[in-house]
N, C-alpha and C positions, 0 to 999 in steps of 0.2 A: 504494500500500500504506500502512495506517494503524500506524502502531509505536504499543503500549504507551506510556503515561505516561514507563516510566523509561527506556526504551528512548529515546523524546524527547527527556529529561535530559539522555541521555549526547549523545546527536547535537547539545543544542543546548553544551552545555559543550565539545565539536570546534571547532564552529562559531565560538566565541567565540574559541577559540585561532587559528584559523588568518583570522578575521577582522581581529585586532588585529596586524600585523605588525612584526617586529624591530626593521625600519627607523623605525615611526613612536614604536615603546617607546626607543630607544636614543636617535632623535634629538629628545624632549621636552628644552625650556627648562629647566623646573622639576619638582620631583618632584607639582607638583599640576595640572601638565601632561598625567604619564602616568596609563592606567588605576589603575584601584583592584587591590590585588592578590587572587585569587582566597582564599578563607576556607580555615584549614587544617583545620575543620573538629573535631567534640569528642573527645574518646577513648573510643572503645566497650569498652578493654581491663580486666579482671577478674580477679582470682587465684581460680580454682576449684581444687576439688578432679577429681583426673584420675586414673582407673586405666589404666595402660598399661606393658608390659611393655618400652617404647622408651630410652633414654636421656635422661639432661637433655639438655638443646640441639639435641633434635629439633624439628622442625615438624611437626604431623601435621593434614591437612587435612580436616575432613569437610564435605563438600560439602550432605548433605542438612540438617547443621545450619548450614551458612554460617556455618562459624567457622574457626579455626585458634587452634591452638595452639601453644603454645613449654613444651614441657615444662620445668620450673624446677629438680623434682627429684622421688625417688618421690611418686608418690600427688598431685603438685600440678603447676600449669600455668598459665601466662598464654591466657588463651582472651580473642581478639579476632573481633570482629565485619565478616565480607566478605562480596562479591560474587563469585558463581560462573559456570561458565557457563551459556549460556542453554540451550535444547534443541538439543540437536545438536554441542553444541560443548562437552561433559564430556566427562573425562577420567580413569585413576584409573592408579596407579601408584608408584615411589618416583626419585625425582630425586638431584640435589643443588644447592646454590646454588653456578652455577661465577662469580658475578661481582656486584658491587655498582656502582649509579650513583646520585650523589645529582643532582637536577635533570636525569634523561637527556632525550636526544633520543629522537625515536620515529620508525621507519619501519614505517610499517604493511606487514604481509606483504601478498605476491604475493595471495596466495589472500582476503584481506582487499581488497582494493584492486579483484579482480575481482569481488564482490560488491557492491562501493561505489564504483562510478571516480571521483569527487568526491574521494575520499583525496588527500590530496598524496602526494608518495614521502617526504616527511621533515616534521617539526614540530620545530623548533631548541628545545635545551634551556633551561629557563626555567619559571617560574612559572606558565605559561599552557599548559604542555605537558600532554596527556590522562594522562597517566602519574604525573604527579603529582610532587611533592616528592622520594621515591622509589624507587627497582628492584630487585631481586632477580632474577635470571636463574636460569632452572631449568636445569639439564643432564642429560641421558642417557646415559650412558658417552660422557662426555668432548664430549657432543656437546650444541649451542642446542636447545631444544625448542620456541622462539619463544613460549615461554608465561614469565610473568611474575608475581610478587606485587608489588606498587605501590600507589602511592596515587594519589588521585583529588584535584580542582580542584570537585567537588562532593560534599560531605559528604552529600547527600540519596540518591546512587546508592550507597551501601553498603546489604548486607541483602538483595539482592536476585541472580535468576537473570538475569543481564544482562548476563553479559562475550563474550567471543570465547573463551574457555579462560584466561583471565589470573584472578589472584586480587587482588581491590581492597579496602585498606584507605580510611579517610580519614588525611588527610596527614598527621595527629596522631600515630596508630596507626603509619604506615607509618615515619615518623622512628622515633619508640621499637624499632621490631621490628628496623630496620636497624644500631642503636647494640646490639645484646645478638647478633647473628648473625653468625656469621662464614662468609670463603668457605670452600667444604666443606661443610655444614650438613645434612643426609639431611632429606628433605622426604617422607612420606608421604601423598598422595593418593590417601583413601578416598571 
């Protein structure tokens, strides 16, 4: 099977991480020893004007513009520039953020893993990790919904229909969004 260009990206930006391993980053000599570190990549984020009847310190998602927003206050909004899912794997709904990670680990789901058995079951937290810089955890009354806003280890896979159900900033984006959100946060996905 031939993937897509970004679809590629993202595979070969895996590839990198779970290529490079802990042991050989941790036991370099010198810091010009180890890899070069993955680019955070620019800020795609904007103060527009926003009409929405939600609160400030919402998230509200729209998928068909591949953006997200943070409501700031009436009538205004920080609208940043993501990656959504690809077909099949949207999603619409309202959440909330039950948890923040900076630098997480990743285990790719079950149902992930059986479409891809190359998956490891874990990717140790780090610079190199798919998840990026990073996380926000959605919740469903009280419960993981294994979907994700994060950032990303390649600034060229934002903008596009490319995730699993996760929402990808570039590492830039996703630092800022995760310094103004708190846990609890109502996440609208439209």
């Amino acid at each position: 099977m031939t993937l897509p260009g970004r679809h590629r990206i993202g595979l070969a930006v895996l590839s990198l991480a779970l290529a490079i391993s802990v042991q050989d980053f941790a036991g370099a000599r010198s810091l010009s020893d180890r890899p070069p570190l993955p680019a955070m990549g620019p800020s795609l984020r904007k103060a527009v004007a926003f009409a929405t009847t939600e609160q400030p310190g919402t998230i509200i998602i729209r998928k068909n513009e591949k953006a997200l927003y943070l409501v700031t206050r009436q009538g205004q909004a920080l609208r940043y520039q993501i990656s959504v899912g690809r077909d099949g794997f949207g999603w619409t709904g309202v959440v909330k953020v039950g948890a923040k990670t900076e630098w997480p680990q990743w285990r790719p789901p079950r149902e992930m893993r059986a479409r891809q058995p190359e998956l490891p079951e874990l990717v140790p937290s780090g610079p190199y990790n798919p998840l990026g810089a990073r996380a926000l955890y959605l919740l469903r009354d009280g419960r993981d919904t294994l979907y994700r806003i994060h950032g990303t280890n390649d600034p060229k896979g934002v903008g596009f229909d490319g995730t699993s159900g996760c929402f990808r900033l570039t590492n830039t984006d996703v630092i800022d969004l995760f310094k103004r959100v708190p846990i609890g946060t109502k996440v609208v996905v439209q």
